[in-house]
C-alpha positions as CSV (number, residue, x, y, z in Angstrom):
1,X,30.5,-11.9,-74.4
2,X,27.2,-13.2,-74.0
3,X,28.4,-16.2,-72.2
4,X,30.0,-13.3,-69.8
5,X,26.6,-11.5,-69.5
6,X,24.9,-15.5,-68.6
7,X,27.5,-15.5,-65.9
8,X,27.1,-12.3,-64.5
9,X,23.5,-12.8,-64.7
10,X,23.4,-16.3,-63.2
11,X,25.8,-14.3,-60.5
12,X,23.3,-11.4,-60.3
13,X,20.4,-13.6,-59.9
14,X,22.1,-15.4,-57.1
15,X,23.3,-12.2,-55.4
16,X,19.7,-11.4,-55.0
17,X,18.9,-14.7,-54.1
18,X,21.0,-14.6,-51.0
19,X,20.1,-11.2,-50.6
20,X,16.4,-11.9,-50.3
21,X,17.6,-15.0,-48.1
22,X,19.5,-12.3,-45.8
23,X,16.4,-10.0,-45.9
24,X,13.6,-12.9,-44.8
25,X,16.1,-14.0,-42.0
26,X,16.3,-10.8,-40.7
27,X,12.6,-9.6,-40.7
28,X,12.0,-13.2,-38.7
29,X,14.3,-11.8,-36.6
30,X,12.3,-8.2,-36.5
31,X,9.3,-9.8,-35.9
32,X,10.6,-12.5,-32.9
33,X,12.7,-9.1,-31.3
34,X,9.1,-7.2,-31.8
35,X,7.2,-10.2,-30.1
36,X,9.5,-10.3,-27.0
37,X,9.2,-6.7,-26.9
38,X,5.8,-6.8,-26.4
39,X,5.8,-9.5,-24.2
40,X,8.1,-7.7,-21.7
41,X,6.1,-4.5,-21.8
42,X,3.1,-6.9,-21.0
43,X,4.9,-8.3,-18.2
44,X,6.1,-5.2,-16.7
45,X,2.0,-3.6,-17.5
46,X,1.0,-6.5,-15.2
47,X,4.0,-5.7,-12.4
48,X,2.9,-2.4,-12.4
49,X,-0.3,-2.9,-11.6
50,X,0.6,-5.2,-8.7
51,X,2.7,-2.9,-7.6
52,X,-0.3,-0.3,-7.5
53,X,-2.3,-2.9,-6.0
54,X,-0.2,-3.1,-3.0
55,X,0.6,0.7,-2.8
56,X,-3.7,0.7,-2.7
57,X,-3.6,-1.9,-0.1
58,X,-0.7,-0.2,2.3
59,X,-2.7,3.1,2.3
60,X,-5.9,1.5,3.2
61,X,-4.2,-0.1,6.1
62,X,-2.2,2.6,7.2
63,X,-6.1,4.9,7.4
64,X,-7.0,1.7,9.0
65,X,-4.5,1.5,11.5
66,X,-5.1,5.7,12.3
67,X,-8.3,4.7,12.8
68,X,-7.7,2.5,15.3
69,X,-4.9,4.7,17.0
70,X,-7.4,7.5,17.3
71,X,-10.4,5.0,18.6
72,X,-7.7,3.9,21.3
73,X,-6.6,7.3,21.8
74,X,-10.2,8.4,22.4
75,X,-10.6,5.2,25.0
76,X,-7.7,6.2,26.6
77,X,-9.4,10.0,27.4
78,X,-12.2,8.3,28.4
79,X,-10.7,6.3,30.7
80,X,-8.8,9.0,32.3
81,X,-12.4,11.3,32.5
82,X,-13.5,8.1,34.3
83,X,-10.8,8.0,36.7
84,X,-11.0,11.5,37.3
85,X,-14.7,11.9,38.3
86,X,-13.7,8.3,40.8
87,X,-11.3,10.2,42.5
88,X,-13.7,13.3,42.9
89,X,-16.5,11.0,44.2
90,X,-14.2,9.0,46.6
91,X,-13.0,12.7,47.5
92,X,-16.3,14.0,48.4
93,X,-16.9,11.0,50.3
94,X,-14.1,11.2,52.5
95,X,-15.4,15.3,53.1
96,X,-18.8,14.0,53.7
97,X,-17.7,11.3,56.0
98,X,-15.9,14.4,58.1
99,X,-18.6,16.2,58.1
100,X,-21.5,13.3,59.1
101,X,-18.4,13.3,62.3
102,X,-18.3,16.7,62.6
103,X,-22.1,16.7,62.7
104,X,-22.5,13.4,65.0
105,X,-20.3,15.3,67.4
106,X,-22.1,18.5,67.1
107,X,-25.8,16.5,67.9
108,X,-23.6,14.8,71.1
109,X,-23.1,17.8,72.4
110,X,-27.1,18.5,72.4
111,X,-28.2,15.4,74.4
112,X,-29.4,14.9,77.8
């Protein structure tokens, strides 16, 4: 019987053994799963923020680029008004020109 009890205790012993074995294999496993864990959420932290980064830099540019459609656009009115008052001039020329005929004839008329 106590040659039993030895055996079963030797087997015991070596249960735990393994068991402790099993246990220390498996929180090295824990801990590697825990690292790469973190080491993904790092990664995708730092994506993110790129991400954000160009989101930051498409908005500026798309202000940047109304900004430049609204200078253009204001050129363009500009650049119409411009045209405008030229025609108005060259307009009032051509009345002026009728009437410094108009005029010339009149003063013809008056000579001796």
């Amino acid at each position: 019987m106590i040659k039993q009890m030895i055996r079963r205790s030797g087997n015991a012993a070596e249960v735990i053994k393994q068991g402790l074995e099993q246990a220390r294999e498996r929180n090295m496993l824990t801990t590697q799963a825990t690292d790469t864990f973190q080491s993904i959420f790092k990664e995708l932290g730092e994506g993110l923020n790129r991400i954000n980064e160009v989101a930051e830099s498409a908005q500026q540019m798309t202000e940047r680029n109304d900004a430049m459609i609204g200078a253009v656009t204001q050129l363009s009115a500009i650049s119409e008004e411009g045209m405008a008052s030229t025609e108005e001039v060259a307009s009032l020329a051509g009345n002026l020109a009728d009437l410094a005929d108009k005029l010339k004839q009149s003063t013809n008329m008056f000579r001796i």
